[in-house]
LUMLUMPA-752213 format. One record per atom (N, C-alpha, C, O): atom name; x, y, z; residue in one letter. Coordinates in steps of 0.1 Angstrom, whole numbers, plus 5000, padded with zeros to 4 digits. Layout:
   atome     xx     yy     zz   residu
      CA      X      Y      Z        A
...
END
This chain:
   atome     xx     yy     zz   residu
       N   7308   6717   9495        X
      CA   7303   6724   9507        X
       C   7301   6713   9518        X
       O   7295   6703   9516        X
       N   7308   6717   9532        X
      CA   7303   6705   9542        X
       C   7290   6708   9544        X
       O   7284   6719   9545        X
       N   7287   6695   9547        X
      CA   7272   6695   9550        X
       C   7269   6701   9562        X
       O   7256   6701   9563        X
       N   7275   6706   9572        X
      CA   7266   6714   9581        X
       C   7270   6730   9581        X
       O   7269   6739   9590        X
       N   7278   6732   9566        X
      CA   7277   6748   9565        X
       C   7270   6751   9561        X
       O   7266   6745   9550        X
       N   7261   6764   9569        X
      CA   7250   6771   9565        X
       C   7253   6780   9551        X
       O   7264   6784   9549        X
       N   7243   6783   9541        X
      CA   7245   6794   9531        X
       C   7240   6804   9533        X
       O   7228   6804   9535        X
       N   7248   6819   9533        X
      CA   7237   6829   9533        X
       C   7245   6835   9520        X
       O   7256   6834   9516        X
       N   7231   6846   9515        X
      CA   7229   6851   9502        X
       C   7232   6867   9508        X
       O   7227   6871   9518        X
       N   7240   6873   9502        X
      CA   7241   6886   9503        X
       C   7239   6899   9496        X
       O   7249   6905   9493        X
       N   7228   6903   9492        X
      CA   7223   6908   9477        X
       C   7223   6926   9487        X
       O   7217   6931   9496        X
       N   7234   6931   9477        X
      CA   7239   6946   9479        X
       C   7252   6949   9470        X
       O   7264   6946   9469        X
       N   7245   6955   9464        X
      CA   7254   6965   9448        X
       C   7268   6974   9457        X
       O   7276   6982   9451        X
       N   7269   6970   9468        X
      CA   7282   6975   9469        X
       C   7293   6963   9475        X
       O   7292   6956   9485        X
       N   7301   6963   9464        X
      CA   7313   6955   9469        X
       C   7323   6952   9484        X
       O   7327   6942   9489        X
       N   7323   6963   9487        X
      CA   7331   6967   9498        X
       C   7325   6962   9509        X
       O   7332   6959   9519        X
       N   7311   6960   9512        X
      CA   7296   6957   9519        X
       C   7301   6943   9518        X
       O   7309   6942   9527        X
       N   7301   6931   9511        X
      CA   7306   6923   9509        X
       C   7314   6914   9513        X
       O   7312   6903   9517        X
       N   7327   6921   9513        X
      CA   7341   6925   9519        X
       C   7337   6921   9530        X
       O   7338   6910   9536        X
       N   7333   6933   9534        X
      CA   7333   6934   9549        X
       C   7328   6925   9560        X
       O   7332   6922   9570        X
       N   7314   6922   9552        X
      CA   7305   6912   9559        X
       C   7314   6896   9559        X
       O   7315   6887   9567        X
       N   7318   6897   9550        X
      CA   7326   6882   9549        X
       C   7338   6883   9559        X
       O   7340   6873   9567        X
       N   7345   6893   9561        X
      CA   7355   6893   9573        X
       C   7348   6891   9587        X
       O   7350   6884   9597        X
       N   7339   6900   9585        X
      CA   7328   6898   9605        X
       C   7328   6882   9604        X
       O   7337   6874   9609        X
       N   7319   6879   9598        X
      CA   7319   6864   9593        X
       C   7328   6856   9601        X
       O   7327   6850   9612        X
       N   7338   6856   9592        X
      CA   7353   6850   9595        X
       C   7358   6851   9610        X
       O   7363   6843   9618        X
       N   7357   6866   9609        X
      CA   7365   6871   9630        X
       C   7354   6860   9637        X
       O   7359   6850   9641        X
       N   7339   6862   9637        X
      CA   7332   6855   9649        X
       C   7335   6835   9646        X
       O   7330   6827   9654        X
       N   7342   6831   9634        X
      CA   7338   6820   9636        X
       C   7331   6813   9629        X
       O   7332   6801   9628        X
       N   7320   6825   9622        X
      CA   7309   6812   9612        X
       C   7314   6805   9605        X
       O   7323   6809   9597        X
       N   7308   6792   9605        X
      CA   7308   6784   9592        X
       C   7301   6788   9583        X
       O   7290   6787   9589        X
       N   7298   6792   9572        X
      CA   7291   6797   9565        X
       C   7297   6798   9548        X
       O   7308   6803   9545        X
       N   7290   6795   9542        X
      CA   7291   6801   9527        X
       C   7285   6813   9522        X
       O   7273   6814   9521        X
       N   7294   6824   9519        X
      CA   7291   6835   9516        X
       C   7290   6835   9503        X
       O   7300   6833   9496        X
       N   7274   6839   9495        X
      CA   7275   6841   9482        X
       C   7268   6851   9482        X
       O   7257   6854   9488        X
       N   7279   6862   9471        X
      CA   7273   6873   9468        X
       C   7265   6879   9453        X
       O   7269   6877   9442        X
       N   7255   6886   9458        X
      CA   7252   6894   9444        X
       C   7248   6907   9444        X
       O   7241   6913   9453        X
       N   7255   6913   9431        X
      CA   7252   6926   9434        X
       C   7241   6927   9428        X
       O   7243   6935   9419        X
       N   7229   6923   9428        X
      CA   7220   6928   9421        X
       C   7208   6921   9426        X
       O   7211   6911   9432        X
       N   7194   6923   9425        X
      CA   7184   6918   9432        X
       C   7182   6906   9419        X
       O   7182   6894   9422        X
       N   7180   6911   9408        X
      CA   7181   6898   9398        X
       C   7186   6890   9394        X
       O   7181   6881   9387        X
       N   7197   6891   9397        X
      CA   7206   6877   9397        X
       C   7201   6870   9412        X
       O   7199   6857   9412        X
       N   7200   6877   9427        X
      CA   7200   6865   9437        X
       C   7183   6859   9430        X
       O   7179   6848   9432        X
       N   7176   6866   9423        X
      CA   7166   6861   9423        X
       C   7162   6852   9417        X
       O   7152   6844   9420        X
       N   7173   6853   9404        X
      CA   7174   6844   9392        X
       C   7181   6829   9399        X
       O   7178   6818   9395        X
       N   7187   6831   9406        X
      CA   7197   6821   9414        X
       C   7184   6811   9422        X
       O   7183   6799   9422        X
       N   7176   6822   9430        X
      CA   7168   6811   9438        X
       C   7159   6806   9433        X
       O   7155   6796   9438        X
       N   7151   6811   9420        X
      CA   7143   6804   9413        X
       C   7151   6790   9407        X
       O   7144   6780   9409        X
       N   7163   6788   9400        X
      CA   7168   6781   9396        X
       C   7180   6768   9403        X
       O   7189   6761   9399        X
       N   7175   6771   9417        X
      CA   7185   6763   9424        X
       C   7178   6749   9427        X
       O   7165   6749   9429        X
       N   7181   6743   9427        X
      CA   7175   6728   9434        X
       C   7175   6736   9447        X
       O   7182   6742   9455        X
       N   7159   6731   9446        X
      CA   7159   6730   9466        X
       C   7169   6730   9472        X
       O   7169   6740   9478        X
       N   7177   6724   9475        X
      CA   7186   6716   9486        X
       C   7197   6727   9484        X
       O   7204   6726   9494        X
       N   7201   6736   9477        X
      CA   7209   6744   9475        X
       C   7206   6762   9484        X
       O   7215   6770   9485        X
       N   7192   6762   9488        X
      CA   7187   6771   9491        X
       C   7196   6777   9505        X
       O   7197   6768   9514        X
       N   7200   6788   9507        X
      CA   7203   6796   9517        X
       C   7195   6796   9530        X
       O   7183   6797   9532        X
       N   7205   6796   9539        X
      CA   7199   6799   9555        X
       C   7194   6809   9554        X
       O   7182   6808   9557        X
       N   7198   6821   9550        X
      CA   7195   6836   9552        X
       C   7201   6844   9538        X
       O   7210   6841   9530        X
       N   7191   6854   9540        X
      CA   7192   6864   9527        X
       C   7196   6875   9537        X
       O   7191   6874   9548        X
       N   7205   6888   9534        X
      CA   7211   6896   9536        X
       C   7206   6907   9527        X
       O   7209   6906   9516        X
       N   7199   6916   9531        X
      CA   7194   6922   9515        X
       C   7193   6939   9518        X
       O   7186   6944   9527        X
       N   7203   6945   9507        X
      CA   7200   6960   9510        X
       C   7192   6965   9507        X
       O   7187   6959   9498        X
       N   7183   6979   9510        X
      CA   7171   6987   9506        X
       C   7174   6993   9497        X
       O   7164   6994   9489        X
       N   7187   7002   9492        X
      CA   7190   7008   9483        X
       C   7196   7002   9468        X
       O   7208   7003   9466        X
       N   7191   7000   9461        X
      CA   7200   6994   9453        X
       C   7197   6999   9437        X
       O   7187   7004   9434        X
       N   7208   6996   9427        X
      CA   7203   7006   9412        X
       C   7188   6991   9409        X
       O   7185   6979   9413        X
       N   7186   6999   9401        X
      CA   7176   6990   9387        X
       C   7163   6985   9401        X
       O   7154   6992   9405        X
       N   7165   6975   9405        X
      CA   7157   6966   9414        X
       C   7164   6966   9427        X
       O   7175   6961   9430        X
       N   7150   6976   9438        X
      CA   7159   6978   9449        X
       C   7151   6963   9463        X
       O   7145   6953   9461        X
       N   7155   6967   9473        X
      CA   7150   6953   9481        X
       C   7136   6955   9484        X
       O   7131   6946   9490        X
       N   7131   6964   9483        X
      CA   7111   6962   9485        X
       C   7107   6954   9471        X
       O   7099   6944   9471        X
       N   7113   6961   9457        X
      CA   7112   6951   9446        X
       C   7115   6935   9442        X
       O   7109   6927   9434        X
       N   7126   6932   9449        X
      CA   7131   6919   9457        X
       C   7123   6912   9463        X
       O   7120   6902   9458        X
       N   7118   6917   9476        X
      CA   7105   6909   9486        X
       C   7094   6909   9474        X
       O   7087   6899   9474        X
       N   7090   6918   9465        X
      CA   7075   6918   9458        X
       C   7077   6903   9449        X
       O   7070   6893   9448        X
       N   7090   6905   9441        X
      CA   7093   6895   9432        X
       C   7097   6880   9442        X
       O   7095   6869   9436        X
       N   7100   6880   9452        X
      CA   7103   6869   9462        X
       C   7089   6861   9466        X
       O   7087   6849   9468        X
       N   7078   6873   9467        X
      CA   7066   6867   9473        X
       C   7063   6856   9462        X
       O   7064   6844   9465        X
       N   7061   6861   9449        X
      CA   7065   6855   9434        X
       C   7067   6842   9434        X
       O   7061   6834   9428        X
       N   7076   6840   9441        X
      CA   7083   6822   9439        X
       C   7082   6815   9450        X
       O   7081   6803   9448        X
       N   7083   6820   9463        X
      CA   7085   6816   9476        X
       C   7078   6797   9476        X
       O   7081   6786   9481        X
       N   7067   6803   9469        X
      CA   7059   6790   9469        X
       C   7065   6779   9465        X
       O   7067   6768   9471        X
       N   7067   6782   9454        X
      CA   7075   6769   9446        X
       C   7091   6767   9455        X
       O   7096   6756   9451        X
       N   7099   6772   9465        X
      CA   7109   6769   9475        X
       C   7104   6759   9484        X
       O   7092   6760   9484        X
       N   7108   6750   9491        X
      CA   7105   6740   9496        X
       C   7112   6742   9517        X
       O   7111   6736   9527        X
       N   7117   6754   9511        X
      CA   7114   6761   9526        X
       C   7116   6774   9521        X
       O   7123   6777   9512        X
       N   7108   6785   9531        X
      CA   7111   6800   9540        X
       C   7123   6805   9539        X
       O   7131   6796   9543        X
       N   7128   6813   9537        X
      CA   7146   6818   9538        X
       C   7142   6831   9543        X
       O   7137   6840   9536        X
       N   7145   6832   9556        X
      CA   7149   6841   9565        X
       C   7156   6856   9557        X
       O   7168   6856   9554        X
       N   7146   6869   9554        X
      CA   7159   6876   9553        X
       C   7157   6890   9562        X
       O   7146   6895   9567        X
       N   7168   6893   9563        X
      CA   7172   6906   9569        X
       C   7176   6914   9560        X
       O   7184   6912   9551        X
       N   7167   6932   9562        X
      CA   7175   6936   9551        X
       C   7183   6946   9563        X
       O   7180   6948   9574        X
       N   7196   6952   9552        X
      CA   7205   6956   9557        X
       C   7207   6970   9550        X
       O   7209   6971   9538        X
       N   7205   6984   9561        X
      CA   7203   6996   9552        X
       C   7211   7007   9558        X
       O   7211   7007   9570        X
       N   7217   7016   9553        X
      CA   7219   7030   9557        X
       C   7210   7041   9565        X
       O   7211   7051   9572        X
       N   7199   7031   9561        X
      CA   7186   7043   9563        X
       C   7184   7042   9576        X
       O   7184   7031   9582        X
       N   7178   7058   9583        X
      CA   7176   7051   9599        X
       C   7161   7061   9596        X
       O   7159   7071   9604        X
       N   7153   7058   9588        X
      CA   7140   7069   9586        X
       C   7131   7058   9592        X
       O   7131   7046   9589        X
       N   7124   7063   9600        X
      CA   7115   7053   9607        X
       C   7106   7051   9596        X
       O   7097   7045   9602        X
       N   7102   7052   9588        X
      CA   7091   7049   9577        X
       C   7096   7035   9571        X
       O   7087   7027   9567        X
       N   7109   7031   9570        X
      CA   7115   7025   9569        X
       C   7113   7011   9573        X
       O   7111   7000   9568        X
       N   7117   7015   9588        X
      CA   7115   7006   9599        X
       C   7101   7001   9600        X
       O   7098   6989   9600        X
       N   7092   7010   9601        X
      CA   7081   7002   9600        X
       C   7076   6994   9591        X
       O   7072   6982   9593        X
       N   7076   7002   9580        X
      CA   7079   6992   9562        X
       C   7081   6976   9569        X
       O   7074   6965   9569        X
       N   7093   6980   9575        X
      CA   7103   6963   9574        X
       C   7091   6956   9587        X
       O   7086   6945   9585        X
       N   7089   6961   9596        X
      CA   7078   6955   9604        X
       C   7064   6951   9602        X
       O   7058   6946   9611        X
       N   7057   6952   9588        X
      CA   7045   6953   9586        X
       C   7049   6943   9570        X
       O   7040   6942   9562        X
       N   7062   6938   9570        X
      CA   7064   6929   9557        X
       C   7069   6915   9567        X
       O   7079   6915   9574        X
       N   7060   6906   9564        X
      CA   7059   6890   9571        X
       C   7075   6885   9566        X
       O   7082   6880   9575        X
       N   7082   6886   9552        X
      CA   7096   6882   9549        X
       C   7103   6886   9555        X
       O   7112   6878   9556        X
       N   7104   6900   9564        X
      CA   7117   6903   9567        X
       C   7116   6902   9584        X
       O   7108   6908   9592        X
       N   7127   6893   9586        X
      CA   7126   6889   9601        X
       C   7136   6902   9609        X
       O   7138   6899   9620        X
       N   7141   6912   9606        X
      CA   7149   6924   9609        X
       C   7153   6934   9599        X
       O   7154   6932   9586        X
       N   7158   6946   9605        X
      CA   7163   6955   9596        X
       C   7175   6959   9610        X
       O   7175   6959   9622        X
       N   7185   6962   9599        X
      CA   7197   6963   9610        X
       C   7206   6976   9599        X
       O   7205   6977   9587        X
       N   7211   6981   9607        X
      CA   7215   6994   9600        X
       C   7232   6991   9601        X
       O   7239   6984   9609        X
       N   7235   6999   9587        X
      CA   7251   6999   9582        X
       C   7257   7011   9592        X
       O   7251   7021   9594        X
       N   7266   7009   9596        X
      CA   7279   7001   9592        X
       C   7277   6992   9606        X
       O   7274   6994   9618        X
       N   7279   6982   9599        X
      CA   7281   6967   9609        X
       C   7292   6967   9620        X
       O   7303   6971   9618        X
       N   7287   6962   9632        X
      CA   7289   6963   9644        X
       C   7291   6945   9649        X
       O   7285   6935   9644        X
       N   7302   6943   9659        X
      CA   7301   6927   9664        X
       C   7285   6929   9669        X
       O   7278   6920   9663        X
       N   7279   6935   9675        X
      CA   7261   6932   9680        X
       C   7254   6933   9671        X
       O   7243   6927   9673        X
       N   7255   6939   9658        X
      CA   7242   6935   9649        X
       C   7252   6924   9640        X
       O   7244   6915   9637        X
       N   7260   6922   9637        X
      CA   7263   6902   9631        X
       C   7260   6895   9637        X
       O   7257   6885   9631        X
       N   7258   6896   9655        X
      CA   7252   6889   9666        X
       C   7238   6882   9660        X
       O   7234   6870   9658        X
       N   7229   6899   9659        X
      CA   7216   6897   9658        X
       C   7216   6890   9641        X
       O   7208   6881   9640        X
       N   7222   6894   9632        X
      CA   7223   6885   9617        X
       C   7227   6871   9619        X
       O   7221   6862   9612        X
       N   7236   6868   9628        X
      CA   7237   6851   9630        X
       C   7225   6844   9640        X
       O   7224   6832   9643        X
       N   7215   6856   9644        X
      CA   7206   6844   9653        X
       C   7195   6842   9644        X
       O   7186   6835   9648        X
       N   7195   6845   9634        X
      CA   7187   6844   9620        X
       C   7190   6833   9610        X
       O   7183   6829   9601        X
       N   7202   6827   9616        X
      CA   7206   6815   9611        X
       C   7198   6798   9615        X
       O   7195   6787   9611        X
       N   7199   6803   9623        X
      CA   7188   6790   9629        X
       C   7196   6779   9634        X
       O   7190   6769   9639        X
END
């Protein structure tokens, strides 16, 4: 990896979500390493066991997901955060436009936005100013 590509994590059980985000990605430009997982326990298993130095710019994280969805993600993230040697920025990324939702995501210190599917050049905008 060169050293001034950023990593973001993209934790959402649908493939095609993936896909997709990696092409926005690509049209605008980013440098970036795209690593995906479909599942909240594997990115989670991943960031407990990464060397520091391997840690992600940004987490990308859907609300809906089977087994372990992303409110169970942030509970289990509060979990380890400590032992990370920095903060990782996430956004989660949802279908849902139920304001209960929205507030949820406002009233949780992890998540610096909620940006609604299907992705738009202005909310990859607002996902890359998250990058730092």
């Amino acid at each position: 990896m060169v050293e001034n590509t950023k990593q973001v994590y993209v934790v959402d059980d649908d493939e095609i979500f993936h896909f997709i985000l990696k092409k926005m990605f690509e049209q605008q430009g980013a440098k970036l390493k795209v690593t995906s997982f479909l599942s909240a326990e594997d990115a989670l298993e991943h960031l407990q066991h990464s060397n520091n130095h391997l840690l992600p710019s940004l987490i990308i994280l859907d609300m809906n997901m089977q087994r372990m969805n992303g409110w169970d993600f942030i509970e289990a993230y509060r979990d380890i955060k400590c032992s990370l040697t920095q903060q990782i920025p996430i956004v989660m990324c949802s279908s849902s436009i139920d304001n209960r939702d929205i507030q949820k995501v406002k009233r949780t210190p992890e998540l610096k936005a909620y940006i609604t599917k299907p992705l738009d050049s202005v909310k990859m905008q607002q996902i890359k100013e998250y990058l730092g």
